[in-house]
MARKE-501071 format. One line per 4 residues: number of its first residue (from 1); their letters; for each residue x, y, z of C-alpha. Coordinates in steps of 0.05 Angstrom, whole numbers, plus 5000, padded with zeros to 4 digits. Layout:
NUM = A = X/Y/Z | ... .
//
This chain:
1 = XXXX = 1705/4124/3508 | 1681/4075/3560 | 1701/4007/3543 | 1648/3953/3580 .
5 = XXXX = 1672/3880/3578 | 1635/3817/3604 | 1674/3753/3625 | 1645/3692/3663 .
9 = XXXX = 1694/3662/3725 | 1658/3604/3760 | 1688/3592/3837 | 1654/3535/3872 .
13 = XXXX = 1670/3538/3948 | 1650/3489/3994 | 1636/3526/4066 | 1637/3489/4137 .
17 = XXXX = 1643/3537/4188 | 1701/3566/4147 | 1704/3554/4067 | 1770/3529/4035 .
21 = XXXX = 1763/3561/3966 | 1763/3511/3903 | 1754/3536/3838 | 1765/3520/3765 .
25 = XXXX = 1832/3543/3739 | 1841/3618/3719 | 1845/3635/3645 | 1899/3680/3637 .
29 = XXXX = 1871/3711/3574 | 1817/3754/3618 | 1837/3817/3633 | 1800/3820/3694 .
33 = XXXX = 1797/3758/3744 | 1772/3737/3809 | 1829/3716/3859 | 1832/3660/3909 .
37 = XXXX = 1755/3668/3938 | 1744/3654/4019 | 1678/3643/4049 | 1653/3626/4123 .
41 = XXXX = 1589/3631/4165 | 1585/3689/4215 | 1560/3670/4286 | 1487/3683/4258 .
45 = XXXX = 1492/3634/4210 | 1506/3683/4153 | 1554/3670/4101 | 1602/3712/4073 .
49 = XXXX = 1645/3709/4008 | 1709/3744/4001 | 1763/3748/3961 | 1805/3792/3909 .
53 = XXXX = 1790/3826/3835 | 1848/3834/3798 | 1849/3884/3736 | 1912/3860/3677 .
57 = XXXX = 1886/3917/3628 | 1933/3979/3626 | 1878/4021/3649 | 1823/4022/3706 .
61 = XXXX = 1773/3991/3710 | 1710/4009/3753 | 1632/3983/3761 | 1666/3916/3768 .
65 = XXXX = 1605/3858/3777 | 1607/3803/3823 | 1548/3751/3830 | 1546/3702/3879 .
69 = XXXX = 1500/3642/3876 | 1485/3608/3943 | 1464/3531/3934 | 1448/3473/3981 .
73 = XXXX = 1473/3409/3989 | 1421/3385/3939 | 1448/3444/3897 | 1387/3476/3898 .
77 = XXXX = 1394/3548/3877 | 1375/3589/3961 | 1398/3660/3937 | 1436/3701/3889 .
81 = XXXX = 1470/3769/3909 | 1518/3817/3869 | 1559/3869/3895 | 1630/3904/3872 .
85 = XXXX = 1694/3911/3898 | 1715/3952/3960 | 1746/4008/3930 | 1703/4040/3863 .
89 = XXXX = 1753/4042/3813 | 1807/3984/3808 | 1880/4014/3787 | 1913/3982/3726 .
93 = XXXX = 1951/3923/3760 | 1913/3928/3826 | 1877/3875/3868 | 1828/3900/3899 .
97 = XXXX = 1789/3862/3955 | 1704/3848/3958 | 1659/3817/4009 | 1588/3791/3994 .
101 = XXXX = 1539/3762/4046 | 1478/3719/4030 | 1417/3762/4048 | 1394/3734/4118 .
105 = XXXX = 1420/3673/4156 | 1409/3602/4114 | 1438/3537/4147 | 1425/3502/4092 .
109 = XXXX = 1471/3534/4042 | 1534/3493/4039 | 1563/3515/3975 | 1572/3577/3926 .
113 = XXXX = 1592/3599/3864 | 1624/3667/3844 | 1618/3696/3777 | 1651/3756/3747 .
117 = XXXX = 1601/3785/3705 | 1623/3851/3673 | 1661/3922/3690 | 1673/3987/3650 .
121 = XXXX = 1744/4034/3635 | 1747/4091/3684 | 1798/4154/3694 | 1847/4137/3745 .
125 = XXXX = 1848/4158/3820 | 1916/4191/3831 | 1941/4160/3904 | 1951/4221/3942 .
129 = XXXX = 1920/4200/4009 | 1980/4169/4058 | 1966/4125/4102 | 1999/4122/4176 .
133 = XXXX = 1976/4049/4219 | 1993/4064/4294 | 2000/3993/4331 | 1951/3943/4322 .
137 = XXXX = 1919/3906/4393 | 1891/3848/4381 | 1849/3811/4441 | 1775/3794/4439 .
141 = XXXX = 1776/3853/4397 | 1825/3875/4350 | 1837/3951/4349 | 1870/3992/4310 .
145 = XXXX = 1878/4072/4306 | 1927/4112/4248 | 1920/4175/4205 | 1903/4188/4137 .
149 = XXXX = 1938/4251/4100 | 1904/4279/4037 | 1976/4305/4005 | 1933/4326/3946 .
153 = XXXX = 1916/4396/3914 | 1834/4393/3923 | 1789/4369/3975 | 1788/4299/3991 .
157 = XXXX = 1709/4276/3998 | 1676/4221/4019 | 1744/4191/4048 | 1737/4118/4073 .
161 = XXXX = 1797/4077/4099 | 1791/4004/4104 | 1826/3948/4145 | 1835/3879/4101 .
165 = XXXX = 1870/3814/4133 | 1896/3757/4104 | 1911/3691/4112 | 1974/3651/4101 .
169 = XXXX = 1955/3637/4040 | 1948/3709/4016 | 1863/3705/4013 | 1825/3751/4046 .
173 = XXXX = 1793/3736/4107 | 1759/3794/4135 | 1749/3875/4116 | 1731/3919/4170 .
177 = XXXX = 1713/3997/4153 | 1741/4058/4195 | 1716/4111/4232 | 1746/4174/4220 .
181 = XXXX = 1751/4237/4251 | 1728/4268/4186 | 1715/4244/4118 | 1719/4309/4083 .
185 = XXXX = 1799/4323/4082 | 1825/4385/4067 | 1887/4391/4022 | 1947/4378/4062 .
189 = XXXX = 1905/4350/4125 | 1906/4296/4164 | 1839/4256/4195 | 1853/4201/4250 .
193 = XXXX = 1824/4132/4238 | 1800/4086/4288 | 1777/4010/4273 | 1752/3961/4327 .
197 = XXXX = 1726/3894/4305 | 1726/3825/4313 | 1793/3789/4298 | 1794/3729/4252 .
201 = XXXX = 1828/3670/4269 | 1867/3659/4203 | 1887/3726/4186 | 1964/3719/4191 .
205 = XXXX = 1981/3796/4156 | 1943/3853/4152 | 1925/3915/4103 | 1901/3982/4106 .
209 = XXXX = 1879/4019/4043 | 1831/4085/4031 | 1793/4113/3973 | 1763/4181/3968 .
213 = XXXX = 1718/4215/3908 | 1781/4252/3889 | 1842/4205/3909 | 1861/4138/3921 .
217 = XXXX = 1921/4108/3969 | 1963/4053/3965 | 1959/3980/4000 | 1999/3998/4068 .
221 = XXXX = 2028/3942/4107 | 2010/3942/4184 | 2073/3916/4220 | 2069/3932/4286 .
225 = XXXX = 2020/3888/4330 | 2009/3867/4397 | 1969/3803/4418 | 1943/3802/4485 .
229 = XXXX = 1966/3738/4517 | 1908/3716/4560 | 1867/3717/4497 | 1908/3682/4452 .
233 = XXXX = 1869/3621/4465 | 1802/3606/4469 | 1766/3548/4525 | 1695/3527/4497 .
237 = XXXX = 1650/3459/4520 | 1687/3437/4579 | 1652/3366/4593 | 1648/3318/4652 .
241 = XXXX = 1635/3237/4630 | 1662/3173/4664 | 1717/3143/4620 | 1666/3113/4569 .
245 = XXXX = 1645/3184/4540 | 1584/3171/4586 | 1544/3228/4636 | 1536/3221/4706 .
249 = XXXX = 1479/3241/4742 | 1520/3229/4813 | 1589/3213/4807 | 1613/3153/4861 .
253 = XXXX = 1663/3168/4912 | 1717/3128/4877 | 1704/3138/4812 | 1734/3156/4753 .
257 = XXXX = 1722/3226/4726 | 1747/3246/4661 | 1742/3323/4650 | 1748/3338/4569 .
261 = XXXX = 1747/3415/4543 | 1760/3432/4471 | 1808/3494/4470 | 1845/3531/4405 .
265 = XXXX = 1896/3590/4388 | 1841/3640/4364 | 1894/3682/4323 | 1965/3677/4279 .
269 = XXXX = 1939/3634/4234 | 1995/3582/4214 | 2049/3617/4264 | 2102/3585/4307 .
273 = XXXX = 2081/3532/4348 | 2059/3553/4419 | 2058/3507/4483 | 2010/3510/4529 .
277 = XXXX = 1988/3473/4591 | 1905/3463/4607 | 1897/3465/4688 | 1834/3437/4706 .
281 = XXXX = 1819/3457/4783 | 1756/3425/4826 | 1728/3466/4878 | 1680/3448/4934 .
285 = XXXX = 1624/3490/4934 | 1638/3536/4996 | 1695/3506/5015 | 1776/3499/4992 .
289 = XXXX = 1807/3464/4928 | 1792/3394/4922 | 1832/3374/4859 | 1883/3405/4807 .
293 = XXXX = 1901/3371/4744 | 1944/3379/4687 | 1950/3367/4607 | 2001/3395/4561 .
297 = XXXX = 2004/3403/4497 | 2027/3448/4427 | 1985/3494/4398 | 2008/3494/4324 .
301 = XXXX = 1959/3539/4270 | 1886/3550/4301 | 1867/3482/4304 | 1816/3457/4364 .
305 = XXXX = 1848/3404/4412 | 1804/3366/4464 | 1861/3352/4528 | 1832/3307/4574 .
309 = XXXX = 1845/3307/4652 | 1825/3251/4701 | 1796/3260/4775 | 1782/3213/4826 .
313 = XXXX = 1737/3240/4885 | 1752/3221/4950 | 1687/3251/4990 | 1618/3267/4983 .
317 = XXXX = 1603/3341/4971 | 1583/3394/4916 | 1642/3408/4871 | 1650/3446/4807 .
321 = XXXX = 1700/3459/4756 | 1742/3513/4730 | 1786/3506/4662 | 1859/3545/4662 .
325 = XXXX = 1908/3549/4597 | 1979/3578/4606 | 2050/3576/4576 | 2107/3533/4609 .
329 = XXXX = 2130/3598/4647 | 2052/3600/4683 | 2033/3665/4631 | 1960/3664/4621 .
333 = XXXX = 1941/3649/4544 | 1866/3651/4563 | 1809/3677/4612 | 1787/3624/4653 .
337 = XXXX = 1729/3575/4618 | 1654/3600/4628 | 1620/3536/4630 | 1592/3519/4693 .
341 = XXXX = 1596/3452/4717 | 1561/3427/4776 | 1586/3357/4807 | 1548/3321/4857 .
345 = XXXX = 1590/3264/4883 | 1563/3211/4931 | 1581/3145/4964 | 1552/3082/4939 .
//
């Protein structure tokens, strides 16, 4: 007998560049419930909602329906877009993660609402597929590679394995999808995995599950990962002003130059706190270094931080300006900035 059940959850979430969730509080009488929602706008301008469905009933649930309503600021109704969970067929207890993007790239939507509109009962999926994570490298991109092991009796079909990261608040932030070697796994096989993607920079922990026609695994914890130093943090709009905030066209021999970049710990989410130390250098075009410069400060979460160096040039000339960040102990925690600054500095 299928059993088909329709509650209503209502999440409002109110996006910048990344969404905070904030949603009306859960009735615990539903038996299946939408868990702490995430949202955020891809470079593009796309956003994406993400978050968790949760299934109470002592039996699984699958064909689980999740609208999305994307509004602007006048809360005029821009889109609406359904989807389902990640995995087809939510196990009795489970959480299982979705993600839902708004059809094309909107700047105008600034808020959203999530509603859980219906599922259906559905046989279970024994978990028979294992799961083995090698060591996670995170840099510019994060990479992963493992194994999955059908330790069933039939064929495994269809077999997808799936990367989901959290924050330190236990949302989810991001789901990436693997390539593997096959998806078709015969009984008592293995397939290697691979996943390259773009990291987030408030996962904190990560997850790896899989799902095939036949089988299902369990959540498995990846423990093992290695952050690349020199992209731990991340340099963006490096800035040249006079000490009022204030452009120059040519800068006077003599004057005050204040050199302002905004830098911030792209991953780890709410880690320990990490020092760092922003070197600003001035070079003379074709010629040696005119100027180094120093701020220091603590990194603590992913939060941006604008230090601020001062320069005063001595001589005419072409000059421009390259942006360092290392630990204490002179270990890179980022490539050099990209912004290119041209200085022209002359005498009055």
């Amino acid at each position: 007998m299928k059993l088909a059940l329709f509650p209503i959850i209502l999440i409002s979430i109110f996006p910048a560049s990344v969404a905070w969730a904030q949603y009306l509080p859960s009735d615990n009488t539903l038996t299946v419930q939408v868990l702490s929602p995430y949202s955020y706008k891809t470079d593009d301008g796309t956003t994406v909602v993400l978050g968790e469905v949760q299934n109470k009933n002592n039996f699984p649930v699958t064909n689980v329906k999740i609208g999305v309503t994307f509004y602007d600021d006048k809360d005029k109704i821009l889109e609406f877009k359904t989807g389902t969970t990640l995995l087809k067929v939510v196990p009795s207890g489970g959480k299982i993660p979705f993600s839902i993007s708004s059809t094309k790239p909107d700047p105008n939507i600034t808020r959203v609402q999530v509603n859980l509109a219906g599922f259906n009962s559905s046989p279970s999926r024994q978990q028979l597929l294992n799961i083995t994570p090698g060591t996670m490298e995170i840099s510019d991109k994060l990479v992963l590679s493992g194994t999955v092991t059908n330790t069933g009796t039939i064929l495994s079909t269809e077999t997808n394995v799936y990367l989901v990261s959290y924050d330190s608040f236990a949302r989810v932030v991001d789901v990436a999808t693997a390539e593997l070697q096959t998806n078709d796994i015969t009984a008592g096989k293995t397939s290697n995995f691979n996943i390259t993607s773009k990291p987030n920079s408030d996962a904190k922990s990560y997850k790896l599950i899989a799902e095939s026609d036949q089988y299902q695994s369990r959540m498995v914890d990846v423990t093992s990962i290695n952050i690349a130093l020199n992209s731990l943090a991340k340099i963006d709009k490096v800035s040249v002003t006079d000490p009022n905030g204030n452009k120059y066209s040519t800068i006077p021999v003599g004057g005050k130059v204040v050199i302002t970049n905004e830098i911030s710990k792209q991953f780890g989410g709410e880690q320990s706190a990490q020092p760092y130390v922003c070197y600003v250098q001035i070079k003379r075009f074709g010629g040696a270094v005119e100027f180094i410069g120093s701020a220091q400060g603590i990194f603590v979460g992913t939060g941006k931080q604008t230090p601020a160096v001062t320069w005063v040039p001595e001589s005419e000339g072409q000059f421009f300006v390259e942006v360092y960040v290392w630990d204490p102990d002179f270990v890179a925690l980022s490539t050099p900035s990209l912004d290119i600054n041209v200085l022209l500095v002359k005498s009055q």
